[in-house]
C-alpha positions as CSV (number, residue, x, y, z in Angstrom):
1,X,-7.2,-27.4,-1.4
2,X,-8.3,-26.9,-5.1
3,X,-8.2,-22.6,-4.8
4,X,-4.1,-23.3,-3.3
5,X,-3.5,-25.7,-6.3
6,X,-4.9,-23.3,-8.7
7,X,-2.9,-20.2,-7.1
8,X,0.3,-22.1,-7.4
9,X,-0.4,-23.2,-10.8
10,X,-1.6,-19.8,-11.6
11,X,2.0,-18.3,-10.4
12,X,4.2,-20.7,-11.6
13,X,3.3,-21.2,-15.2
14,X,3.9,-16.8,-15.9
15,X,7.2,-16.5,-13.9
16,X,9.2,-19.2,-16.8
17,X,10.3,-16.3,-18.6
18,X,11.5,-14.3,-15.5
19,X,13.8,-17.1,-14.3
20,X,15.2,-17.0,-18.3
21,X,16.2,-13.5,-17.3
22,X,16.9,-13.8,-14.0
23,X,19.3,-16.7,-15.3
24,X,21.4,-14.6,-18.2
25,X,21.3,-11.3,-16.0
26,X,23.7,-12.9,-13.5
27,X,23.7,-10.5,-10.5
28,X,24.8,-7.1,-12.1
29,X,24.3,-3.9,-10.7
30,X,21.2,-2.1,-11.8
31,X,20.8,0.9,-9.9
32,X,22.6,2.5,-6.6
33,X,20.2,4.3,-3.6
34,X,22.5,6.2,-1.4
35,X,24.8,3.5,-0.6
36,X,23.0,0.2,-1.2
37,X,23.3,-1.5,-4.5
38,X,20.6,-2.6,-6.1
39,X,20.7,-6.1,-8.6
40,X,19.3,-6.6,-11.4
41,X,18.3,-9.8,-9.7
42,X,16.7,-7.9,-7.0
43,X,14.2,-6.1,-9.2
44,X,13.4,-9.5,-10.9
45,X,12.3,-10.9,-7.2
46,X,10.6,-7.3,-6.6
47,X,8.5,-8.6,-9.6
48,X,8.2,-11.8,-8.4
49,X,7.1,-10.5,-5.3
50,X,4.5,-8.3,-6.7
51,X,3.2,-10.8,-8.9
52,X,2.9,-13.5,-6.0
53,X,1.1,-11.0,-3.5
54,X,-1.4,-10.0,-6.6
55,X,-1.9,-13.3,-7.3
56,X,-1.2,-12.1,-10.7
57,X,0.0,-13.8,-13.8
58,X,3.1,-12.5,-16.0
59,X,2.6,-11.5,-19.7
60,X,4.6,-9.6,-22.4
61,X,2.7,-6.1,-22.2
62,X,2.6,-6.1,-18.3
63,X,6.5,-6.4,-19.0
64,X,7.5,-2.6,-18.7
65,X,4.5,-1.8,-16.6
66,X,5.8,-4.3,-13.9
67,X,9.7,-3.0,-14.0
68,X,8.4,0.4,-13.2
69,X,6.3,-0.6,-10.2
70,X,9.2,-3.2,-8.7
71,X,11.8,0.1,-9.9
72,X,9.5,2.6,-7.8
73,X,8.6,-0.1,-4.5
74,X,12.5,-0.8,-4.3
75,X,13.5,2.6,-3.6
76,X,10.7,3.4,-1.8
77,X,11.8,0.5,0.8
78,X,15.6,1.5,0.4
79,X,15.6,4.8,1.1
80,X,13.2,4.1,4.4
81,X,15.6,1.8,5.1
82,X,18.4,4.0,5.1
83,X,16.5,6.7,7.4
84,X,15.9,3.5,9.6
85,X,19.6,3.0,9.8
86,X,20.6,6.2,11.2
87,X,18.0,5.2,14.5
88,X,19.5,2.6,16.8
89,X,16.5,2.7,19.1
90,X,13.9,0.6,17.1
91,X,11.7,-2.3,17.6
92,X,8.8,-4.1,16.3
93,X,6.1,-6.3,17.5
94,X,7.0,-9.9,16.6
95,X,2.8,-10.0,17.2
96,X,2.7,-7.7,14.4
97,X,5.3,-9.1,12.2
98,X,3.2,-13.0,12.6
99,X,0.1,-10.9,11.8
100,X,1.1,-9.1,8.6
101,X,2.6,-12.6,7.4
102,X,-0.9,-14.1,8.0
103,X,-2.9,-10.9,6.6
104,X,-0.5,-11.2,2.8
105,X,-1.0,-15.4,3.4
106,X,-5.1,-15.0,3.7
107,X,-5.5,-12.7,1.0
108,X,-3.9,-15.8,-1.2
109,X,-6.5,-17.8,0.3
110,X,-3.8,-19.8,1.6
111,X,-1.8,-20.6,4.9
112,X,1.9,-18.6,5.8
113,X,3.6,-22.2,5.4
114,X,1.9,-22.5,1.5
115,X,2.6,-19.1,0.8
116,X,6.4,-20.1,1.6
117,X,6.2,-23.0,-0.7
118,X,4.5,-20.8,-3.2
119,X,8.0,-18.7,-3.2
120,X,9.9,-21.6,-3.1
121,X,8.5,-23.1,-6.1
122,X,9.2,-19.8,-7.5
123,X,13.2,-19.4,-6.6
124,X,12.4,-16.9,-4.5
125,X,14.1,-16.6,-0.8
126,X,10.8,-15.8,1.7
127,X,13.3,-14.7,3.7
128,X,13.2,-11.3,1.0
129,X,9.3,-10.9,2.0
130,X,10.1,-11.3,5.9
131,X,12.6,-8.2,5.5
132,X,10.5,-6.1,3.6
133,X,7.7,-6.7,6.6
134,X,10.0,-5.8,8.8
135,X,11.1,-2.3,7.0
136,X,7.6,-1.5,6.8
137,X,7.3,-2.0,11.0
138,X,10.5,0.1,11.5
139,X,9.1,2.7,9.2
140,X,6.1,2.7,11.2
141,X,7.5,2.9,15.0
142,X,10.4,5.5,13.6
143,X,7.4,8.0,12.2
144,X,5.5,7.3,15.8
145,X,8.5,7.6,17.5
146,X,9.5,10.9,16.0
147,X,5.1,12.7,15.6
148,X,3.5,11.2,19.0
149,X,3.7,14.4,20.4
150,X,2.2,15.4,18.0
151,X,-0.6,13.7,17.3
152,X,-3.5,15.8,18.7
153,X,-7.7,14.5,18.9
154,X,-10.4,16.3,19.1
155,X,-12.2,14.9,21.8
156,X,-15.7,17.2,21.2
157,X,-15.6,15.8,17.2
158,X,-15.0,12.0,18.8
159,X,-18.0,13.0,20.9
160,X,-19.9,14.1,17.9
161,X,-19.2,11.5,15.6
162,X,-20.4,9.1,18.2
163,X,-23.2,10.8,18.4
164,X,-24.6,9.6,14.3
165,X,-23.6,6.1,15.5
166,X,-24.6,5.1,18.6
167,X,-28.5,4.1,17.5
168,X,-27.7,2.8,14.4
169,X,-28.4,-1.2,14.3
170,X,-26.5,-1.4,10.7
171,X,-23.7,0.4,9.3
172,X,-22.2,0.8,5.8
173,X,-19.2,-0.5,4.7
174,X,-17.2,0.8,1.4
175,X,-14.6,-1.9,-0.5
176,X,-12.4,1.2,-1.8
177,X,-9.0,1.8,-3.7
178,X,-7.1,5.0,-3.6
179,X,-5.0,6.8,-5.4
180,X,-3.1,9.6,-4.0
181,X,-0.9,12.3,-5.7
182,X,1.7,15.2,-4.8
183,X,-0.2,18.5,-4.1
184,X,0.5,21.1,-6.8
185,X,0.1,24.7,-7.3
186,X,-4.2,25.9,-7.2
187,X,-3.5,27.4,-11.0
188,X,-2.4,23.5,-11.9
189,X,-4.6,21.4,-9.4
190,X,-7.7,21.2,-12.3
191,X,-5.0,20.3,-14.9
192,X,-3.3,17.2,-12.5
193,X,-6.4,16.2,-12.1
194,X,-7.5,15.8,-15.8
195,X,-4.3,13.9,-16.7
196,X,-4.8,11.7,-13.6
197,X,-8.2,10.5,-15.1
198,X,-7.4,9.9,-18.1
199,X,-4.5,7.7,-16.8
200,X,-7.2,5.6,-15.2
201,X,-9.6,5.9,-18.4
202,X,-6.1,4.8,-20.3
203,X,-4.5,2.5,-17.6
204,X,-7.0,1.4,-15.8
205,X,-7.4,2.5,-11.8
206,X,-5.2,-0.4,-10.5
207,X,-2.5,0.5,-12.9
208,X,-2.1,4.1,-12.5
209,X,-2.3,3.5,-8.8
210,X,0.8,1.2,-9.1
211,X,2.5,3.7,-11.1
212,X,1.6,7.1,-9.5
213,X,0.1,7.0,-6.2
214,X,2.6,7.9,-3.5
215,X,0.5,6.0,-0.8
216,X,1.6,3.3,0.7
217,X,-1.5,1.3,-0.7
218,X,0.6,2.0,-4.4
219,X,1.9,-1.6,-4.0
220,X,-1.3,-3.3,-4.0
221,X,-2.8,-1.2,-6.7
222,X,-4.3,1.5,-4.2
223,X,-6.6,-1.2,-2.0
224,X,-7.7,-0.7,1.1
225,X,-10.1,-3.2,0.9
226,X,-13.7,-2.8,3.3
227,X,-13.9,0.5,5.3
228,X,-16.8,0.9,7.3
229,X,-18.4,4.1,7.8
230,X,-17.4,4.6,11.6
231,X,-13.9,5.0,10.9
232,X,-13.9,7.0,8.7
233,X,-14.4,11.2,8.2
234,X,-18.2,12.8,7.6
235,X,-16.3,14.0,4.5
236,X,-14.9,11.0,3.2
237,X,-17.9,9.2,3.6
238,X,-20.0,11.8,2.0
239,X,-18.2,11.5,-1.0
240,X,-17.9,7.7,-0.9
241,X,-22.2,7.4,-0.6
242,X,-22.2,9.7,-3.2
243,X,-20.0,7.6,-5.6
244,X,-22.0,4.3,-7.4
245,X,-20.5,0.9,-7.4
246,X,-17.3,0.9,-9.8
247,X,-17.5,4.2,-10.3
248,X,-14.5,6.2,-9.2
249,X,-14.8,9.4,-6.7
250,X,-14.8,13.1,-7.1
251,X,-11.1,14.2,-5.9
252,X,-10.8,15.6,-2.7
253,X,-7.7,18.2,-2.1
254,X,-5.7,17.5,1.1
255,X,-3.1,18.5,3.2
256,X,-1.0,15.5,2.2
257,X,-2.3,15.5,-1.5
258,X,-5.0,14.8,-3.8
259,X,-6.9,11.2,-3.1
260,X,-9.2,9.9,-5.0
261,X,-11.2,7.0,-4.6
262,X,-12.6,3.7,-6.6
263,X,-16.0,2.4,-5.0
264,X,-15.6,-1.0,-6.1
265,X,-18.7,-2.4,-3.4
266,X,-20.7,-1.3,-1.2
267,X,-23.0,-3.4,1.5
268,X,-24.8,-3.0,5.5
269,X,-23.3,-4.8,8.3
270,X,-25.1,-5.3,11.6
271,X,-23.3,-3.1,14.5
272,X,-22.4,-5.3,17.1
273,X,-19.5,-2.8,18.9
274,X,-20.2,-1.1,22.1
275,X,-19.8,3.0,22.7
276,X,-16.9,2.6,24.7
277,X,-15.0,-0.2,21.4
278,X,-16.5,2.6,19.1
279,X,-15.0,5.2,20.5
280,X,-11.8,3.5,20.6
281,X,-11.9,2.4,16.9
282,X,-12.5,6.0,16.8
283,X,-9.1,7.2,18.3
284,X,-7.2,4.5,16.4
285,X,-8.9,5.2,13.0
286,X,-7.7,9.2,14.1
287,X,-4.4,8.6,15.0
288,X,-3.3,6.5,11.7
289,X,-4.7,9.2,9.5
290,X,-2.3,11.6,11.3
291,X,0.5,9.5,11.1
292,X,0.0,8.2,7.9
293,X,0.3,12.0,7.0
294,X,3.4,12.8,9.0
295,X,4.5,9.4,7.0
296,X,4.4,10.8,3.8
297,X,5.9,13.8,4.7
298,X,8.6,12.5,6.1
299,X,9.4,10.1,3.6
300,X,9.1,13.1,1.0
301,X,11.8,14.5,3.1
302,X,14.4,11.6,3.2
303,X,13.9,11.1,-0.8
304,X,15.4,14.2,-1.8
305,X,18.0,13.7,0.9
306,X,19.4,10.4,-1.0
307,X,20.7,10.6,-4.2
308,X,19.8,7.5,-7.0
309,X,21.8,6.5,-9.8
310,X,20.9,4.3,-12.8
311,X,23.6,2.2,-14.4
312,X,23.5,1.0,-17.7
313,X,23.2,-1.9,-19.6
């Protein structure tokens, strides 16, 4: 009970001079995605949200930093949104919906019912976080409803990679964040690189993740929190054993961009998973790389198919 008191404290205390704005800004246009308004009240919740999820706290020189990351996760959702509009076929999981709700509650260290106080006490509508879930489920069985076919595995490098696992009594596990940017020409890949690290050297990782990375891991300042070695390519985890504790990674060029890593921990696990569960985590771990890809792509796509228009003050 004394971590929830302190979180609430902790998010209530910052957010007095957002409601000051939110208060004289009324609800006046700010910006237009395709054809969806956008408030100027709806980025000040965006911030709310952001700050509430982070468990962060609100201060003057995070001001501009946090208008750009609510700016960039607003049209992200919008114009997914608007691609989800033109499919009348979709569903989500209400299993996976209940799930998410309790994944965003738990890493507050708190219950879904004290996370909705938490917004209450906050004037913000947890009805706004609900949505956004849901987007995020559409986006996810539109892009699987439009690549299954074709999402293709390897069954030999399955085989293989079983192979290095199957007597091992402990396995690795990474805590990483990510950043990942567009691909650019080979004559310019060295120079996007340099400016990308000394963002981070400037920024900070977390930062420049929230501000540059086109995953969808942007939003929560590139985490992807504990990774164990099973799941994930000989490659990646080459580089990631090869990169000390808070330490960021060497970049790696791939077909959806260039990632690079923060090790922020590292630690053994005993391996308790049988071939067959394995093999399955396997396919799974597979399959959402591939998709994630054909995500990014796709979204690429729809964003230079909406227009955006900034209104001013």
């Amino acid at each position: 009970m004394t971590k929830i008191k302190k979180i609430i404290l902790l998010i209530l205390i910052p957010l007095i001079f957002i409601e000051k704005t939110s208060a004289e800004i009324a609800d006046s246009i700010f910006m237009a995605i395709g054809d969806k308004p956008i408030t100027k009240s709806d980025i000040v919740n965006e911030i709310k949200i952001i700050l509430i999820l982070n468990n962060e706290s609100y201060t003057d020189d995070k001001k501009e930093q946090l208008h750009e990351v609510a700016v960039k996760s607003v049209v992200k959702r919008n114009v997914k949104l608007i691609e989800i509009e033109r499919h009348n076929f979709l569903r989500y999981s209400e299993e996976d919906f209940q799930n998410e709700l309790l994944r965003l509650a738990t890493n507050l260290y708190v219950d879904v019912e004290t996370l909705k106080n938490i917004c209450e006490s906050n004037d913000l509508d947890f009805s706004i976080i609900e949505d956004q879930i849901k987007v995020e489920l559409y986006w996810n069985t539109l892009i699987f409803e439009l690549y299954k076919n074709r999402i293709q595995i390897n069954p030999e490098q399955i085989e293989e990679r079983l192979k290095l696992f199957q007597d091992k009594k402990k396995i690795e596990e990474y805590l990483i964040s990510e950043i990942v940017i567009k691909n650019v020409p080979e004559s310019e890949i060295e120079l996007k690189i340099d400016e990308l690290k000394n963002k981070i050297e400037i920024d900070g990782f977390e930062i420049t993740a929230k501000n540059l990375s086109i995953s969808e891991s942007s939003i929560k300042g590139g985490d992807l929190g504990w990774l164990n070695e099973n799941i994930i390519s000989e490659k990646i985890k080459s580089v990631l054993s090869n990169t000390p504790v808070g330490e960021i990674s060497s970049p790696m060029i791939l077909s959806e961009g260039i990632l690079i890593f923060k090790v922020r921990d590292k630690r053994e696990v005993d391996t308790n998973l049988s071939l067959e569960e394995l093999k399955n985590k396997l396919v799974t771990s597979e399959k959402t790389r591939i998709l994630n890809m054909h995500s990014l792509s796709h979204y690429d796509k729809v964003r230079r198919s909406v227009s955006i228009n900034f209104f001013n003050e």
